[in-house]
N, C-alpha and C positions, 0 to 999 in steps of 0.2 A: 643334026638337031641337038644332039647329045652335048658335043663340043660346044656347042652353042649359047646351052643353059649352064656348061661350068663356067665358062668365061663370064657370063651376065653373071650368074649368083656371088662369083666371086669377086670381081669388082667392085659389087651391088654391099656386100657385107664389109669389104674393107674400106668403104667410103663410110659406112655406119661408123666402123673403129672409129675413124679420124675425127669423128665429130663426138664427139664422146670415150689286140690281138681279135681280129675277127670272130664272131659266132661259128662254131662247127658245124654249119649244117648243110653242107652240101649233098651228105648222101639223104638227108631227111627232105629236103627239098626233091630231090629229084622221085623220091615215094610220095608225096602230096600232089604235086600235081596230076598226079595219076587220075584220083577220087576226091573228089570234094564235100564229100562225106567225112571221110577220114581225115581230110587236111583238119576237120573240127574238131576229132579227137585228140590228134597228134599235135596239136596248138596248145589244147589244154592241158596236156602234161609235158611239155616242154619248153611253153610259154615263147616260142620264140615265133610262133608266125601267125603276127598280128595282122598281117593286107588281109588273111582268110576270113578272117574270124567276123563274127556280126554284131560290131561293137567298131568306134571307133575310139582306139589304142594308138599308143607307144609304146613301145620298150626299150629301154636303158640298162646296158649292163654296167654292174659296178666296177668290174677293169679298165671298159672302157672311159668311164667320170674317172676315175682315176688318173687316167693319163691324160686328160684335159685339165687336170689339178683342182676340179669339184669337190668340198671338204665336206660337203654335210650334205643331210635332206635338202633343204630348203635348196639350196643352190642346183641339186640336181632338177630338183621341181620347176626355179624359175628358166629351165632350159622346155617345156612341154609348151607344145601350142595353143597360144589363147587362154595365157594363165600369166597372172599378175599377182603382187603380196599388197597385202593389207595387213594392218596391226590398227592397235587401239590404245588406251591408257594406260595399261597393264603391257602393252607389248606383245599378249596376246595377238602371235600371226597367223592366220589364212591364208592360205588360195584363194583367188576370184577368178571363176571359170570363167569365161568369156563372158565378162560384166558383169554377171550377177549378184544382184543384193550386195555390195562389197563391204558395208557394214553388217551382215550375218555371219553368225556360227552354222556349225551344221552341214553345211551347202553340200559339203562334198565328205568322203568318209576315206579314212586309212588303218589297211590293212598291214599289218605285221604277223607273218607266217601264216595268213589266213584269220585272225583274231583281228573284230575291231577292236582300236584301240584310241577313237573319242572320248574323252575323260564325261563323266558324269553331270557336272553340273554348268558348264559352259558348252558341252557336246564341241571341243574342240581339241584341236592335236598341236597345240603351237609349240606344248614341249619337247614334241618329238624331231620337231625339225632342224636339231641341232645334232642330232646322230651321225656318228662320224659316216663317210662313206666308206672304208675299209669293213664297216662291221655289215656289209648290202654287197647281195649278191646281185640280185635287178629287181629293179622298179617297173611296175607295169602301170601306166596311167591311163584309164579310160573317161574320154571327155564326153561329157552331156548323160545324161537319166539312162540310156541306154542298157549300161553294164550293171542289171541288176546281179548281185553275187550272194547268191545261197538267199536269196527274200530279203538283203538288206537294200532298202531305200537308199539309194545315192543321189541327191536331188540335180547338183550341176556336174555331179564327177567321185570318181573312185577311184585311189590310189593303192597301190598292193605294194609292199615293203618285203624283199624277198630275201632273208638271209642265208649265212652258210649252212646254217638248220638242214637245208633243201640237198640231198645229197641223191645223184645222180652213181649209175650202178660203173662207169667209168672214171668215176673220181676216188682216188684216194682218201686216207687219212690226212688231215690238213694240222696242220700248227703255225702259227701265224700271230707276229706282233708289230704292232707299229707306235710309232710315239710322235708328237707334233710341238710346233713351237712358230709364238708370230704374233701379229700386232695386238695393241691392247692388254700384253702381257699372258696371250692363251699359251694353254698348256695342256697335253692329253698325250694319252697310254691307255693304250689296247691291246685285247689277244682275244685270238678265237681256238679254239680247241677243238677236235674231233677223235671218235676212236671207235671201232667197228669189231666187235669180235662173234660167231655165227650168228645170231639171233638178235644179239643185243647190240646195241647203237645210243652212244651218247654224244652227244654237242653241246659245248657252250660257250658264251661269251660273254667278254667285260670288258668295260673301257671306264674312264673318269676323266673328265674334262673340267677348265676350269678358264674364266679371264677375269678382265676388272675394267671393261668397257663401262664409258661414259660418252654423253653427245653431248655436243650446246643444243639449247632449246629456245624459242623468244618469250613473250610473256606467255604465263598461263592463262586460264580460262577465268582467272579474279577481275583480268582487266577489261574482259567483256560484257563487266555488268552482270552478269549470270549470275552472281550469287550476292547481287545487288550494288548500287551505286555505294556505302559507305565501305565495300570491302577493296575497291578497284587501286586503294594505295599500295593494298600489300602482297599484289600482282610480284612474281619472280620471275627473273628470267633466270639459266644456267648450267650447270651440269646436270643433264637427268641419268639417274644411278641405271645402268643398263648389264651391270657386272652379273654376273654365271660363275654358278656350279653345278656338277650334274655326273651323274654315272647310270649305268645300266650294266644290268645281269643277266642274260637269257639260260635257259637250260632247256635240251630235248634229250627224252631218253624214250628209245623204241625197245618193245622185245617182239616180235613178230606183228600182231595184228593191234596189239595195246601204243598206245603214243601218250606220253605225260609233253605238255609244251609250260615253260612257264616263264615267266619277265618281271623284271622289276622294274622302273625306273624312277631316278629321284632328280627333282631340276627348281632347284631355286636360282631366283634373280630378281637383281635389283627392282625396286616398286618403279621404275622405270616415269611415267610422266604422272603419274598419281592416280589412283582409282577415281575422283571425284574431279581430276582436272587440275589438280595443285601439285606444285612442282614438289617431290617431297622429300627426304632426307638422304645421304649416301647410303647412310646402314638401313635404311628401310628396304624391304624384303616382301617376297611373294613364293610360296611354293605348291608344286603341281606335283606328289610324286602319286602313281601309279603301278597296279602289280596285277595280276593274273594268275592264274594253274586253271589250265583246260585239260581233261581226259576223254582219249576219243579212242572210235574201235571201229576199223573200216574191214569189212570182209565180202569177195568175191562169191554168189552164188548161183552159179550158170551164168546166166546171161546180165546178173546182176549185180550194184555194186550197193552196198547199204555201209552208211555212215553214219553214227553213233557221238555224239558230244556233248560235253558237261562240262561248266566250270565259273568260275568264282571273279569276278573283278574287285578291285579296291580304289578307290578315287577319291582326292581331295582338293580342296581349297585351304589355302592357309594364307594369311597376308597380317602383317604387323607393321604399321605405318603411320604418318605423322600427315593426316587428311587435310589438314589447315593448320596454316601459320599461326603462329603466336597475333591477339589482339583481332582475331576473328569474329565477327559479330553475328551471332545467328538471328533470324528472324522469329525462332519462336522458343521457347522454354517448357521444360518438362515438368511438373505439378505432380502428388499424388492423385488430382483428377484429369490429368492427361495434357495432351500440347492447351497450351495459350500462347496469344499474338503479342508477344511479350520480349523484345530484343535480351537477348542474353552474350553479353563477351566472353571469349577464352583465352584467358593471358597466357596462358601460355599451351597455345594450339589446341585441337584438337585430333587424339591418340584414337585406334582403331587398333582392335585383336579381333579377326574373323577366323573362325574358322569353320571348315562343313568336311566329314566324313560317311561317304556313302561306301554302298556294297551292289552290285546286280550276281543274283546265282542267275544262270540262265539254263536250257539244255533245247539241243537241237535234232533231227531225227533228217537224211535224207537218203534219196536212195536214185539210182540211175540204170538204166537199160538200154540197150542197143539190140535185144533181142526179138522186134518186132521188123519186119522188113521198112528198110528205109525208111526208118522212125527212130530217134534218140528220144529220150522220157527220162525228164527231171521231177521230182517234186520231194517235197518233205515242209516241216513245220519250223518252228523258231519260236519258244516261249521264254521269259526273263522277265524279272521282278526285282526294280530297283526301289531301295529306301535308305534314307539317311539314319546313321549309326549316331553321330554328334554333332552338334550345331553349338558353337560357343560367340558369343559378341561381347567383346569387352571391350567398353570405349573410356573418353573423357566422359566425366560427370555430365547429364545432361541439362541436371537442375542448378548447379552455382558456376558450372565451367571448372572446376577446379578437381583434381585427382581423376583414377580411375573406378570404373563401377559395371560388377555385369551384368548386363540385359537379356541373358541369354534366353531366359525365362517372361521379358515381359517385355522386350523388343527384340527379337531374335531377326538379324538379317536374311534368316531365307526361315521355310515353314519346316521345324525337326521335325513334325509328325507326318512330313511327307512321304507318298510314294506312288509306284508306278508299275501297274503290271501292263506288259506288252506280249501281242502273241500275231504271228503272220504264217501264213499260207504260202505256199510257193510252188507253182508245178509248171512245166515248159515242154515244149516238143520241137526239136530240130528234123524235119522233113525235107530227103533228097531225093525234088522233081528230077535229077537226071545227075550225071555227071558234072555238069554245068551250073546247075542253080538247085539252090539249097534256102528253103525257106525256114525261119524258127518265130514259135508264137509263143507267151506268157503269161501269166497270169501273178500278180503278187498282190496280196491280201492282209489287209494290219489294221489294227485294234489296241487302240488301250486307253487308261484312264480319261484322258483327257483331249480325247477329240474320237470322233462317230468314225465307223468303219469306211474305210477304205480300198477300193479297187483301182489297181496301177498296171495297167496294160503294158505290154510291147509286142509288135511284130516287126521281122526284118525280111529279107532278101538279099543274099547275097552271088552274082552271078559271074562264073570266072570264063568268059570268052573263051580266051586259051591261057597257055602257060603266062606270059604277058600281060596280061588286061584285066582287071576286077571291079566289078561296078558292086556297091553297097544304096540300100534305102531300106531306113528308119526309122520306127515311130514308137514313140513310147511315153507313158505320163507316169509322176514319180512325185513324191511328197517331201517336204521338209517337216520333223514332227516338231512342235516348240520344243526349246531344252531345260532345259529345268529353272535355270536362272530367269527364263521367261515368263515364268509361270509362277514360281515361288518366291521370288525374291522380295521382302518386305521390307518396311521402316528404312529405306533408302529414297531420300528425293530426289537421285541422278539413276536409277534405276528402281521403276513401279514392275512387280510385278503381275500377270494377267492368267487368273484361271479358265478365262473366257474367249482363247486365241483360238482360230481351226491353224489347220497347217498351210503351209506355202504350196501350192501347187504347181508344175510346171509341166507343160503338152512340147514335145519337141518334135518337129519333122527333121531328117539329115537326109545326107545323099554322098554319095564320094565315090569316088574315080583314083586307080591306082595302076599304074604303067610301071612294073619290074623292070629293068635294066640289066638284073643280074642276081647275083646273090647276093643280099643287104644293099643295093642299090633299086631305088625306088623315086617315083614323081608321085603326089597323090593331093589329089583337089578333094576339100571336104565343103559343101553348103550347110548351113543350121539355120534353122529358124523357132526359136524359145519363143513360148508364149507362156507368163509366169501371173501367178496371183495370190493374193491373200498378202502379201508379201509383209514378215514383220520389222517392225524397227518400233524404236522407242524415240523416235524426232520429231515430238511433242511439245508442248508448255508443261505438262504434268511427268514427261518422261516417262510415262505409261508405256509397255510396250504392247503394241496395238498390230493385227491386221490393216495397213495401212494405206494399199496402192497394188496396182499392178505393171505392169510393161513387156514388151514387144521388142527381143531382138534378132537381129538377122544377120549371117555374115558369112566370110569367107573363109578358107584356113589353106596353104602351101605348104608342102613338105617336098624336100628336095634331100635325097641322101647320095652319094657315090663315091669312089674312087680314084683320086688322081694318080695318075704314072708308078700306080703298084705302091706308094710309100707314105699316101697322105688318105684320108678322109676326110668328106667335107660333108658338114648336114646344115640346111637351114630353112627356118621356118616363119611365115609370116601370116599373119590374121589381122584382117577388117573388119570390124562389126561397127554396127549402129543397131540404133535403138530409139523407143521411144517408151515415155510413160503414162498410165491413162490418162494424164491432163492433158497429153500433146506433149510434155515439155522432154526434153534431149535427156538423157541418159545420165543419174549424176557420178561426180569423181568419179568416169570408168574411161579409160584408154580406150582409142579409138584404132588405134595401130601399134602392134608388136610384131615386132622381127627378134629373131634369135637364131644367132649362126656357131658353130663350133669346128675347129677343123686342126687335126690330130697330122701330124707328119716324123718320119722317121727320120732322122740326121744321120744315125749311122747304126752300125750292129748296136751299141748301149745306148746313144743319145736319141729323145725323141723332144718334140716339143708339142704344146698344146695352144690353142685360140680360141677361147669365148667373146661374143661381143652379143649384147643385148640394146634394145630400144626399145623405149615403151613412150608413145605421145602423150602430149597434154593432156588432163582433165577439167572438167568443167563443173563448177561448183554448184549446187542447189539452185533456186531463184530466190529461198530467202536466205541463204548465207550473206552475211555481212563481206566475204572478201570476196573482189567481185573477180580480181585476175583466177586466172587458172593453175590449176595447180602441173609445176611447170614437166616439160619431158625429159627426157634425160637417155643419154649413151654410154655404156660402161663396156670397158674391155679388159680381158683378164688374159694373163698369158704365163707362161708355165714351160718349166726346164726342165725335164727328168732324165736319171741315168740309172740304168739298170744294168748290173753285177754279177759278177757268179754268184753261186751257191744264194740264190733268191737275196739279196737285197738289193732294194731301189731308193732312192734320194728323187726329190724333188724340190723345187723353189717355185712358188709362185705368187706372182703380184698382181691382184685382184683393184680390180677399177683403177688403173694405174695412170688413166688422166685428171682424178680425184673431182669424178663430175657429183654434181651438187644432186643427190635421189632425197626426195623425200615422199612418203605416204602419207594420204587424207584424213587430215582430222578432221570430226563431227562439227556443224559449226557450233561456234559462241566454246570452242577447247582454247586450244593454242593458234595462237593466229601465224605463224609459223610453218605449221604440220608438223608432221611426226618423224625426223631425220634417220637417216640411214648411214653405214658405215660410209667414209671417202677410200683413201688409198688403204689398203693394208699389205702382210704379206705373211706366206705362211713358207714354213718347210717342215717337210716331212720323211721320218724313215722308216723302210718298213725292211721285213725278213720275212720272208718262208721257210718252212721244214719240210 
């Protein structure tokens, strides 16, 4: 049967192409299957055995994306089942877990070293997704509400970002640099650092990266009428500025029980297809940097483990752009007594300086026991208080068109005197009926400003036949909270803000079957069934974002991992969903089938090669989008040289989507009639060294 499923998977994957160091753990495995109690413990500090666990997981190590030629987040992400990328005007990317919302922020959440790290006023991570993969140690994804982690709400999903920080008592001191170079003119340099002397423990890491990426685009959102019939001449088509810069800093310093964690990151790039829908200048710009210092103090007392944390985030928004073209006509004019319906032209465009700087202190308290017979006992709290430090808006004149002028005081694009305290509850119990079957129930609990308290369940079941066989059932409900942009955002007519939103809600049932084969060989059938509500968007006439709809989806998900003839690895994975939404009507822009295969083989003692191929189906546009075709599917395949050296260097080459298939992602309707394009062929190489 075995032989069976390779031959199918693998045919199955390399008909997709056409159209478009193992884990240690053998002796750890063989203590798990022992106790199935313990397999929960020894999961969670080793992160490596996901079939156990009560949650349905991935894990990816960073070696391993390596040697399949995976260069960043994003890429290692579009490899997890039942995950698709969405972006938006700004370029701002997502995940879309298995359909959901694909025009939301928020949906899903990412962890770096344990620290969320969704930016403030978007609640999204799309600048992180550029992080090289050398600076990741593993990635741990867990798909659907399930994996609540320390009381944070993950509403479709939660990603853990695991770097070399993470030091295991068999690893050495590390030192480690790499440097890249490849289409579009990128360019990056890194190192990661480590150093261990009794007590004290320091890590850190840097990188800076850089390109000068541009796409074609077809007409903007002018020729749709959207911002009325006299503007539709001065519709552009052309290069949308998609160019990057960006670096990050990490540091950890341990001295015994004390840990200081801290991040910097900074990532500007091009204003990419315009904040408002208008194609906008090369040098216009957008930046997202973000920084953190968390201090935390964990100490063992008997039977218990109590965790201690404190620490500071910094989040911005910053954009300086050219929002409309020269000889723009607005529809209304600004007065000392306020708007009138009054056309007003801008000869020469319409200039935008936004900017918004917040801060969240937050502190955290939890604590864990195993000291009760066959009972694990989580709980602690989670409090933080975010508000805006500065809000700046300098635009075009509003009243003659002409110069610059600041509003920041009498039209401020989001609310300065905003803010937000949050505070949740969180307590759990992993209970083991037997060797065999292992039950955990939940409790998470949140509160703040702007929406009524909350109670988000989960219970699971996880039951392991024998060594072999793992059956998982899941239920759990989980909240999306609006994010600030949703809520604050003012004196914008392509985004209304709503102080009057509740949160998205989502009920999930799952189920999944996982058949071992071996060590890291694995079959594992997953069912879901989402049932979601309140759900926000702003695809309006007033572009209010509103509580909007609900929907219903259901689906399938394959995972197939093994081993050929000792020298290759094959993994691949495919999901079915469907869906509906309260009108009855089909699912919008959301793929209906992905496949994703990868498969890693040795050539010789140095030479290895790597094979990603993805597919993701057509999507199907709204019923009132004016473009009535779908937005089309697409098959990409990447494939990758590596040779690896003495004394730790390795060289790689790889040429990503190398049959230069046409990917685009959905635009909003009445944007660009187009969509929002994605890279074609490129190609990267890279060298690295170890110490």
């Amino acid at each position: 049967m075995k032989q069976f499923i390779n031959i199918f998977l693998t045919i199955s994957t390399f008909y997709l192409a056409a159209n478009g160091s193992d884990l240690n753990v053998k002796n750890l495995v063989k203590s798990i299957g022992k106790d199935a109690h313990e397999i929960g413990k020894l999961a969670e500090q080793t992160k490596i055995s996901e079939p156990y666990q009560p949650y349905i997981i991935s894990v990816f190590s960073g070696k391993e994306l390596e040697k399949l030629g995976v260069s960043n987040l994003k890429e290692a992400l579009q490899l997890v089942p039942g995950v698709d990328i969405a972006t938006d005007n700004m370029d701002n990317q997502r995940l879309v877990f298995r359909g959901s919302n694909p025009f939301a922020f928020g949906q899903s959440k990412l962890f770096v070293d344990d620290v969320e790290v969704n930016d403030l006023f978007f609640d999204s991570y799309g600048a992180w997704l550029s992080m090289p993969i050398e600076m990741i140690k593993r990635i741990e994804v867990t798909r659907g509400p399930g994996g609540i982690s320390n009381g944070v709400n993950a509403y479709a999903g939660s990603i853990r970002v695991i770097t070399y920080a993470e030091h295991l008592p068999m690893e050495g001191n590390q030192k480690r640099f790499v440097v890249k170079a490849g289409s579009y003119d990128y360019k990056m340099g890194g190192a990661v650092f480590r150093h261990e002397a009794d007590e004290l423990s320091v890590y850190a890491d840097i990188y800076y990266q850089q390109d000068e990426k541009s796409l074609p685009v077809g007409k903007d959102a002018l020729s749709t009428r959207r911002y009325g019939a006299v503007n539709v001449p001065l519709s552009r088509d052309g290069e949308a500025p998609l160019w990057m810069r960006s670096y990050m800093m990490g540091l950890r310093v341990q001295y015994g029980a004390f840990r200081l964690d801290a991040r910097t990151l900074y990532y500007e790039r091009g204003s990419a297809f315009g904040i408002n829908g208008m194609l906008p200048q090369p040098s216009d710009h957008a930046k997202f940097p973000f920084s953190y210092a968390q201090v935390s103090y964990e100490k063992s007392f008997k039977d218990w483990i109590i965790s201690v944390k404190g620490g500071v985030k910094l989040s911005s928004f910053k954009s300086a752009s050219m929002l409309a073209p020269q000889g723009l006509i607005f529809p209304v004019t600004l007065t000392s007594n306020g708007f009138i319906e009054q056309p007003l032209a801008f000869p020469d465009g319409f200039y935008g300086i936004h900017e918004v700087n917040q801060r969240q202190i937050y502190q955290s308290t939890y604590a864990t026991s195993d000291g009760f017979e066959s009972h694990r006992f989580d709980f602690g709290y989670f409090v933080s208080k975010d508000e805006t430090l500065k809000e700046l808006t300098i635009t075009t004149d509003r009243s003659d068109g002409i110069g610059l002028l600041d509003y920041s005081e009498i039209l401020p694009f989001t609310d300065p005197d905003a803010e937000r305290t949050t505070w949740r509850v969180f307590l759990q119990d992993r209970y083991r009926y037997s060797k065999s079957l292992t039950f955990q129930a939940g409790l998470n609990i949140e509160k703040n400003n702007n929406i009524s308290t909350q109670f988000n369940p989960r219970v699971s079941a996880v039951y392991q036949f024998d060594s072999s066989n793992v059956y998982k059932l899941i239920y759990s409900r989980s909240i999306r909270t609006p994010s600030w942009q949703e809520v604050y955002t003012l004196n914008n007519s392509a985004r209304v803000g709503n102080h009057n939103l509740d949160p998205e809600v989502v009920n999930a049932w799952e189920g999944a079957y996982i058949h071992r084969f071996g060590i890291d060989e694995f079959v594992q059938l997953n069912l879901f069934y989402l049932k979601n509500s309140d759900q926000i968007d702003n695809l309006n006439s007033d572009h209010q974002y509103r509580n909007s709809g609900s929907s219903d989806i259901w689906g399938v998900t394959v995972e197939y991992k093994t081993h050929i003839l000792k020298i290759g690895r094959l993994y691949f994975n495919f999901t079915q969903l469907n869906g509906k939404k309260s009108n009855h009507q089909p699912l919008d822009n959301v793929a209906k089938r992905l496949a994703k295969m990868t498969y890693h083989m040795a050539l010789s003692e140095n030479w290895e090669t790597g094979l990603i191929a993805r597919y993701v189906s057509s999507k199907k546009r709204a019923t009132y989008d004016y473009r009535k075709d779908k937005v089309p599917a697409y098959s990409a395949l990447d494939l990758t040289i590596g040779y690896e050296g003495g004394k730790g260097y390795k060289i790689r080459l790889s040429a990503k989507n190398i049959f230069d298939a046409d990917i685009h992602y959905p635009s909003e309707p009445y944007n660009y009639d187009t969509d929002f394009p994605a890279e074609g062929r490129t190609v990267m190489l890279t060298v690295a060294k170890a110490f």
